[in-house]
Biotite code that builds the C-alpha atoms (Angstrom):
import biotite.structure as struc

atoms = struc.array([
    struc.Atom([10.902, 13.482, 78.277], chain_id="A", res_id=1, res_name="UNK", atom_name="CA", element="C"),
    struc.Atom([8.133, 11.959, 79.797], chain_id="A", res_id=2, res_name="UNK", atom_name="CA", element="C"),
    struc.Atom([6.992, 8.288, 80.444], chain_id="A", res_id=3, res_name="UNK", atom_name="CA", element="C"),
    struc.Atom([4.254, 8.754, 77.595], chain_id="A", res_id=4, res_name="UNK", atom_name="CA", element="C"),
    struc.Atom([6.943, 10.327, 74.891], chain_id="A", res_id=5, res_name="UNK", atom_name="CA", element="C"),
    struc.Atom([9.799, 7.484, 76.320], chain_id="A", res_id=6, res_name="UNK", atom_name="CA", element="C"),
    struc.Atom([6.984, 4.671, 75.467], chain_id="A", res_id=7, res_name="UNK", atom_name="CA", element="C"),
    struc.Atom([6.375, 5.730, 71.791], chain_id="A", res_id=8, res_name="UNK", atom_name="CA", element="C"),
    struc.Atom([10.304, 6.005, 71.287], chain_id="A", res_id=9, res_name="UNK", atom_name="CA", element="C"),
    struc.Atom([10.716, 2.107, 72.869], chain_id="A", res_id=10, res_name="UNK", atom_name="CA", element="C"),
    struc.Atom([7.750, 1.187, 70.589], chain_id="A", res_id=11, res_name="UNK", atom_name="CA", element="C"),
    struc.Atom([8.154, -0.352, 66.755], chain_id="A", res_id=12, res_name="UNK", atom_name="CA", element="C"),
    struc.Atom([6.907, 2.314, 64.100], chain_id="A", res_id=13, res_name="UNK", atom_name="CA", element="C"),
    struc.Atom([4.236, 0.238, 62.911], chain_id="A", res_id=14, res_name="UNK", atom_name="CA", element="C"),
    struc.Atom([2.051, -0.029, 66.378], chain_id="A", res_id=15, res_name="UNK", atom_name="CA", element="C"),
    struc.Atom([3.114, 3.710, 66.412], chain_id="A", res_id=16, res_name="UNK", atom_name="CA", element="C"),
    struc.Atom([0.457, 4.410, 63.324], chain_id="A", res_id=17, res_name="UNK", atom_name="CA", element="C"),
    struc.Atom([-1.656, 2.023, 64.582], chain_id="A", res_id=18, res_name="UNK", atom_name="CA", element="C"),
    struc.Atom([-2.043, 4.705, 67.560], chain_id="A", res_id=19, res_name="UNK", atom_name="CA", element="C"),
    struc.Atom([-2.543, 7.456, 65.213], chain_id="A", res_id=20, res_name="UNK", atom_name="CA", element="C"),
    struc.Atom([-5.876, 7.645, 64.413], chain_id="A", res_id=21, res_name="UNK", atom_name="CA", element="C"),
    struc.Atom([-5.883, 10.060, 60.912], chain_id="A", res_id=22, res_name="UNK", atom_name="CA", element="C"),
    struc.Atom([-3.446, 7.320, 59.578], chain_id="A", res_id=23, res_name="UNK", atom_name="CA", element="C"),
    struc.Atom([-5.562, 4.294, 58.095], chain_id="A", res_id=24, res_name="UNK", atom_name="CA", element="C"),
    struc.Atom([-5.121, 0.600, 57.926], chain_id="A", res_id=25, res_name="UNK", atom_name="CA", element="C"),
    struc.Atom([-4.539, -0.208, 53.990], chain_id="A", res_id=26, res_name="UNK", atom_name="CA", element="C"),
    struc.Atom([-7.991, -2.166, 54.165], chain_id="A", res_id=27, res_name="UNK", atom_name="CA", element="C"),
    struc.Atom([-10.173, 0.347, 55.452], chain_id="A", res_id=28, res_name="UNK", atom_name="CA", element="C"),
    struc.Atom([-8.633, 3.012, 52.983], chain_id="A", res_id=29, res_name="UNK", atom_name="CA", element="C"),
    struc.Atom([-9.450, 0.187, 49.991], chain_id="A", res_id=30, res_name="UNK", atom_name="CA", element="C"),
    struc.Atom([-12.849, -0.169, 51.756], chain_id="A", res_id=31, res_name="UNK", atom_name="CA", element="C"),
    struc.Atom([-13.139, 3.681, 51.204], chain_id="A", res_id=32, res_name="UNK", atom_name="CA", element="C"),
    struc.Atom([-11.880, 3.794, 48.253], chain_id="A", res_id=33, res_name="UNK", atom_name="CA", element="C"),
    struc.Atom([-14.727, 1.258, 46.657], chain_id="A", res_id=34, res_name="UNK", atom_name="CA", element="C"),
    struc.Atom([-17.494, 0.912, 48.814], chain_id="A", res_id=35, res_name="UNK", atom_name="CA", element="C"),
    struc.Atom([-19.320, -1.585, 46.114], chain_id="A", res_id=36, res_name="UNK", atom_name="CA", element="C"),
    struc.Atom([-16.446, -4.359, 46.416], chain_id="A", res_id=37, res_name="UNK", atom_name="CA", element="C"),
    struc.Atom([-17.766, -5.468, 49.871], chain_id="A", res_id=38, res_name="UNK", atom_name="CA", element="C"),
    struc.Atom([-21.169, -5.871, 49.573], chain_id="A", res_id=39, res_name="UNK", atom_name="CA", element="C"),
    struc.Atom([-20.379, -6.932, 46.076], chain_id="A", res_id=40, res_name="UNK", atom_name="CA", element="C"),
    struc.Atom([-17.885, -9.651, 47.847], chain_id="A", res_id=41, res_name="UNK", atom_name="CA", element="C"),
    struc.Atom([-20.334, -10.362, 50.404], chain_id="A", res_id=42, res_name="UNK", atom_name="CA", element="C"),
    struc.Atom([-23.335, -10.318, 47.613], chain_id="A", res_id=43, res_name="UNK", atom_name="CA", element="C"),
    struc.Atom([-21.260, -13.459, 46.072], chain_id="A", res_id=44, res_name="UNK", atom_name="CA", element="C"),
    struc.Atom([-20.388, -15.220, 49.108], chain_id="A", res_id=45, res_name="UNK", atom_name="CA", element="C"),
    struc.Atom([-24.386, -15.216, 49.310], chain_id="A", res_id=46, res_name="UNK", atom_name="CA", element="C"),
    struc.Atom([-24.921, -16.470, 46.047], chain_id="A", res_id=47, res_name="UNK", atom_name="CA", element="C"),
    struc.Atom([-22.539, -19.544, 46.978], chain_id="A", res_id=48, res_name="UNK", atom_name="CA", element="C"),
    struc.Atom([-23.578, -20.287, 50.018], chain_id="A", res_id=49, res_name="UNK", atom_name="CA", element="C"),
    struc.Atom([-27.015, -20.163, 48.575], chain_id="A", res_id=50, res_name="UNK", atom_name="CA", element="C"),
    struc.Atom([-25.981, -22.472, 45.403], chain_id="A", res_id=51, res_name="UNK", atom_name="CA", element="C"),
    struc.Atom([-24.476, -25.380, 47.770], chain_id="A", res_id=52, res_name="UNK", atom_name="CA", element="C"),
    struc.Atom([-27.503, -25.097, 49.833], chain_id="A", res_id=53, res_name="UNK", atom_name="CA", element="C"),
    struc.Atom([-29.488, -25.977, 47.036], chain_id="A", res_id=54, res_name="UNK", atom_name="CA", element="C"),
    struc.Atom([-27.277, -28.510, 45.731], chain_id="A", res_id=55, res_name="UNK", atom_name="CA", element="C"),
    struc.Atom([-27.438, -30.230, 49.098], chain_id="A", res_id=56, res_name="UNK", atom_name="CA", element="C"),
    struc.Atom([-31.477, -29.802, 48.929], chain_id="A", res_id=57, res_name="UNK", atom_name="CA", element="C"),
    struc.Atom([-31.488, -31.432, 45.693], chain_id="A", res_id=58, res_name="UNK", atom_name="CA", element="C"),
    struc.Atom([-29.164, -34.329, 46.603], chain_id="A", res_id=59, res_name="UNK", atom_name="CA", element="C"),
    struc.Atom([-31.876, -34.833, 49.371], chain_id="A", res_id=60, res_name="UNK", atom_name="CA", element="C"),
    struc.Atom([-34.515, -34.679, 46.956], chain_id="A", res_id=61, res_name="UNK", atom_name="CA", element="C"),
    struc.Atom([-32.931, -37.415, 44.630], chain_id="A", res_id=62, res_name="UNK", atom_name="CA", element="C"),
    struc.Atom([-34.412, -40.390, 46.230], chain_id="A", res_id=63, res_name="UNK", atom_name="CA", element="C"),
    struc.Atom([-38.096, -39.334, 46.536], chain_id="A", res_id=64, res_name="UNK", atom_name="CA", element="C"),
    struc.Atom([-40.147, -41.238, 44.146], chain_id="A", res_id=65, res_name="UNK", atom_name="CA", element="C"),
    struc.Atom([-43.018, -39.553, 42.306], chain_id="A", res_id=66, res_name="UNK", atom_name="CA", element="C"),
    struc.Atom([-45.383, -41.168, 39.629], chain_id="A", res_id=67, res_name="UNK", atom_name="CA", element="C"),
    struc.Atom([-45.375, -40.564, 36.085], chain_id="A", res_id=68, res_name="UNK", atom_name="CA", element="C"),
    struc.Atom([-47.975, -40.999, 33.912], chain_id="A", res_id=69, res_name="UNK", atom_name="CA", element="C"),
    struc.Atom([-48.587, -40.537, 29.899], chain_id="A", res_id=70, res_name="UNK", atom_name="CA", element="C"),
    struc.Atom([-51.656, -38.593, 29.484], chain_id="A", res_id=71, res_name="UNK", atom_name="CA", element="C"),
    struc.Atom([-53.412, -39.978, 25.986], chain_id="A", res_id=72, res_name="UNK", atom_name="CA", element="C"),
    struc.Atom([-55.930, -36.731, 26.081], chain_id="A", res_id=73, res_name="UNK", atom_name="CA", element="C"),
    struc.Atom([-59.105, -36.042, 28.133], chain_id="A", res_id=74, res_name="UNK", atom_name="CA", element="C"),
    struc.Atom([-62.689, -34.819, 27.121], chain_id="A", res_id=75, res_name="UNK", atom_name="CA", element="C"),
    struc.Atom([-65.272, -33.905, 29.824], chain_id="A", res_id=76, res_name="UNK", atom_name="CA", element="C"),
    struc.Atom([-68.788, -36.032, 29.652], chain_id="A", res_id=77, res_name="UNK", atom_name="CA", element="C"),
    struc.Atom([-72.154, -35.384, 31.589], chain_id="A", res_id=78, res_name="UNK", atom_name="CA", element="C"),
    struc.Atom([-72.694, -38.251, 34.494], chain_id="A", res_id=79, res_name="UNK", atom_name="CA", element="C"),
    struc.Atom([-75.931, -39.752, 32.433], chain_id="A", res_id=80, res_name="UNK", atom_name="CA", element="C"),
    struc.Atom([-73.488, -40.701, 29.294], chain_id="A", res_id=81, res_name="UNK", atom_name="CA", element="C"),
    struc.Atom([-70.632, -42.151, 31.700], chain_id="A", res_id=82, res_name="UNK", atom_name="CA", element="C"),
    struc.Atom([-73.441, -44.541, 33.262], chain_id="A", res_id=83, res_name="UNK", atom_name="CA", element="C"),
    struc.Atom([-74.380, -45.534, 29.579], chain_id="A", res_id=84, res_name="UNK", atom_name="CA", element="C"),
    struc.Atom([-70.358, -46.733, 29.221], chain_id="A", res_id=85, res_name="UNK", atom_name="CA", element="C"),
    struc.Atom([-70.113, -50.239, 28.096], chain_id="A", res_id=86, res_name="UNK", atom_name="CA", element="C"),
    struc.Atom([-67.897, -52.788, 25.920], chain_id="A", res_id=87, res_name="UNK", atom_name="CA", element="C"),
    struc.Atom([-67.285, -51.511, 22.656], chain_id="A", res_id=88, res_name="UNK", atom_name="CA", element="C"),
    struc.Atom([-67.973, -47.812, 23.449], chain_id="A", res_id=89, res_name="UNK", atom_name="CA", element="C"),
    struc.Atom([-66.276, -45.270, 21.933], chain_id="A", res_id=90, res_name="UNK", atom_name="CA", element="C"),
    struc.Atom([-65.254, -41.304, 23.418], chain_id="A", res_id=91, res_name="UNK", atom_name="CA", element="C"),
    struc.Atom([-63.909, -38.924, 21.439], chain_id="A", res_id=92, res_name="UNK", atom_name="CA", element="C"),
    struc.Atom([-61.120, -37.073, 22.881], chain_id="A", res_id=93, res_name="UNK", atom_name="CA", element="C"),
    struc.Atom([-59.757, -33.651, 22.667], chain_id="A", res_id=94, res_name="UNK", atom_name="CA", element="C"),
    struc.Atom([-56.557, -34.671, 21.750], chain_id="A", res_id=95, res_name="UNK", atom_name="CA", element="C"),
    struc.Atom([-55.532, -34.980, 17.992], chain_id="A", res_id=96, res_name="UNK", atom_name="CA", element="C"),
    struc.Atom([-54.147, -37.992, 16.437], chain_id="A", res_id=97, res_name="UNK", atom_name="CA", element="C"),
    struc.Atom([-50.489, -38.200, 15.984], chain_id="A", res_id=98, res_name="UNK", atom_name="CA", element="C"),
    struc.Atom([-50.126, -34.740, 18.750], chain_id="A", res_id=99, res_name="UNK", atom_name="CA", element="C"),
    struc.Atom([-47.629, -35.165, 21.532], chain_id="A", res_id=100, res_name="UNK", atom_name="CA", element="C"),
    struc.Atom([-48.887, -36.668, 24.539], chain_id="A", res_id=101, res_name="UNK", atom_name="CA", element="C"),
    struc.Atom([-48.616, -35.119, 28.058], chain_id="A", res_id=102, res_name="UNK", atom_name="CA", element="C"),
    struc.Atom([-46.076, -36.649, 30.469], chain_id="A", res_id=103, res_name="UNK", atom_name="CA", element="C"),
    struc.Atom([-46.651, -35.547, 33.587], chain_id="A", res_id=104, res_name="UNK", atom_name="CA", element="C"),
    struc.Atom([-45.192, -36.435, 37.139], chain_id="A", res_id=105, res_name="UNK", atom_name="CA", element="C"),
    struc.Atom([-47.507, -36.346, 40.175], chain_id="A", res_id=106, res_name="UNK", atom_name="CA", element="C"),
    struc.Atom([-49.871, -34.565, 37.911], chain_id="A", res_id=107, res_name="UNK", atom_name="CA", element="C"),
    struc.Atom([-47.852, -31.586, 37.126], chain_id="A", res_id=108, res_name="UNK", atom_name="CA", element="C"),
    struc.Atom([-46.752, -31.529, 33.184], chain_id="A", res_id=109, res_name="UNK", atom_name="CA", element="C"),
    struc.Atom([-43.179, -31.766, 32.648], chain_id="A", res_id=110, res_name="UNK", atom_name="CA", element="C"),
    struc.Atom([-42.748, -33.138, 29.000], chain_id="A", res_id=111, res_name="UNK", atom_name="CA", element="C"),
    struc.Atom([-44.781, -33.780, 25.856], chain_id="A", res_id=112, res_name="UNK", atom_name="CA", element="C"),
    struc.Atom([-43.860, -37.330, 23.974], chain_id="A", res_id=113, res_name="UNK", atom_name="CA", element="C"),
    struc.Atom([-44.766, -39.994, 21.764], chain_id="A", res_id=114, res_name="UNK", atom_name="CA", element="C"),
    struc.Atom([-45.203, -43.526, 22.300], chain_id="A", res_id=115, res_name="UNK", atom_name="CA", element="C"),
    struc.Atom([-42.901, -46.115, 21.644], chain_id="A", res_id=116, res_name="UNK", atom_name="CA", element="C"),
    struc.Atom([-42.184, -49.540, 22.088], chain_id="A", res_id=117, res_name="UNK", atom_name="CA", element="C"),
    struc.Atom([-39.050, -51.151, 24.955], chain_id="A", res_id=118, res_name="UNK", atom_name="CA", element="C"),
    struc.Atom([-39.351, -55.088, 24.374], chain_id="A", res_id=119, res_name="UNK", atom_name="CA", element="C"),
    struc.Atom([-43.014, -55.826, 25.103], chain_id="A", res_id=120, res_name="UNK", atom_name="CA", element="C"),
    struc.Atom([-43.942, -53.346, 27.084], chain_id="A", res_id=121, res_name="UNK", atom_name="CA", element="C"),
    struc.Atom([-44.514, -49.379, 26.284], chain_id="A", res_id=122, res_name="UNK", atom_name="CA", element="C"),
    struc.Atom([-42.005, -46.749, 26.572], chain_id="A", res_id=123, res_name="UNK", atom_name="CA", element="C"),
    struc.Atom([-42.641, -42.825, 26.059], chain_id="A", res_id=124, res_name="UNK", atom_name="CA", element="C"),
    struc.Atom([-39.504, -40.861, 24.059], chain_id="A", res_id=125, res_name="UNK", atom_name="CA", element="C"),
    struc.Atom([-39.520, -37.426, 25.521], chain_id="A", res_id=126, res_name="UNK", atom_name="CA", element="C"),
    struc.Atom([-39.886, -35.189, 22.179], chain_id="A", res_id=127, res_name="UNK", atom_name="CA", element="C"),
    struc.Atom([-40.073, -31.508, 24.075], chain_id="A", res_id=128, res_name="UNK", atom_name="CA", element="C"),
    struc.Atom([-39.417, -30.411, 27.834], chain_id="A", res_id=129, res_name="UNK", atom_name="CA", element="C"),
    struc.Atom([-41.164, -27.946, 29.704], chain_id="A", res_id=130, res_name="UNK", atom_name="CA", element="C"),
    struc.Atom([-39.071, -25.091, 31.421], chain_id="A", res_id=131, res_name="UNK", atom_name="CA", element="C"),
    struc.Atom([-39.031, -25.098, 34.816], chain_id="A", res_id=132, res_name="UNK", atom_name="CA", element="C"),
    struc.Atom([-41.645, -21.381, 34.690], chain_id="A", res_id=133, res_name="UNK", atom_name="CA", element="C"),
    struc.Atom([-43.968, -23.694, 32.986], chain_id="A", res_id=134, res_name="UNK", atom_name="CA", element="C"),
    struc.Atom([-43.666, -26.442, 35.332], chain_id="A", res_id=135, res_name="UNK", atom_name="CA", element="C"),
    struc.Atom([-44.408, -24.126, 38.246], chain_id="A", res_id=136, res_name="UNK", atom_name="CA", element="C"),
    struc.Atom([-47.082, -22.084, 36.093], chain_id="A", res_id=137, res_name="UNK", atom_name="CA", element="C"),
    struc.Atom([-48.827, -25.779, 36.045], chain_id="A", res_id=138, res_name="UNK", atom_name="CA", element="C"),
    struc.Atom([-48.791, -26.435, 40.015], chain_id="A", res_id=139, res_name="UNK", atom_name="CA", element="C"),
])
């Protein structure tokens, strides 16, 4: 017997496989066997990280202010009838009575609404939200 041969004999049988290298550890034979579950594992891990990152980016977000403002309708007018503007004119606009009006928040649509009254002052009920495509269709 030699002192290689005496060492494997004094050694537990587990570091004994551990030498042999045609026996696998039980993970890398399951890592074999289904090659999808890990990048399938680490395609989630992703996905979570990425989730609480933007959780965390919206949290930040939260105390920005932006200004919102009820669009009543629009019409465009040549320079010579805007310079002939005084009390008691009238413009047509493009909207039609009764139609949602535009609620929009630093100028980027986000709702349609009606008007309605909150004490004395004037209040808008949102009636239909935009998805979020259309919000960043409108940018």
């Amino acid at each position: 017997m030699n002192a290689e041969t005496a060492e494997k004999e004094n050694k537990p049988s587990e570091e004994i496989k551990q030498d042999n290298p045609e026996e696998k550890k039980p993970e890398e034979a399951e890592a074999k066997a289904s090659p999808e579950a890990t990048p399938e594992k680490n395609e989630k891990k992703k996905m979570a990280e990425k989730g609480s990152a933007a959780v965390h980016n919206l949290k930040v977000l939260e105390n920005i202010e932006v200004r919102l403002t009820v669009e009543v309708g629009n019409t465009e007018i040549k320079i010579k009838d805007l310079l002939r503007l005084n009390e008691g004119s009238v413009v047509e606009l493009e909207r039609l009575a009764g139609e949602p009006l535009d609620i929009l928040a630093n100028g980027t649509k986000i709702a349609k609404g009606e008007v309605v009254m909150v004490g004395e002052k004037f209040g808008i009920r949102f009636t239909e939200v935009a998805s979020v495509e259309e919000m960043v269709e409108n940018l």
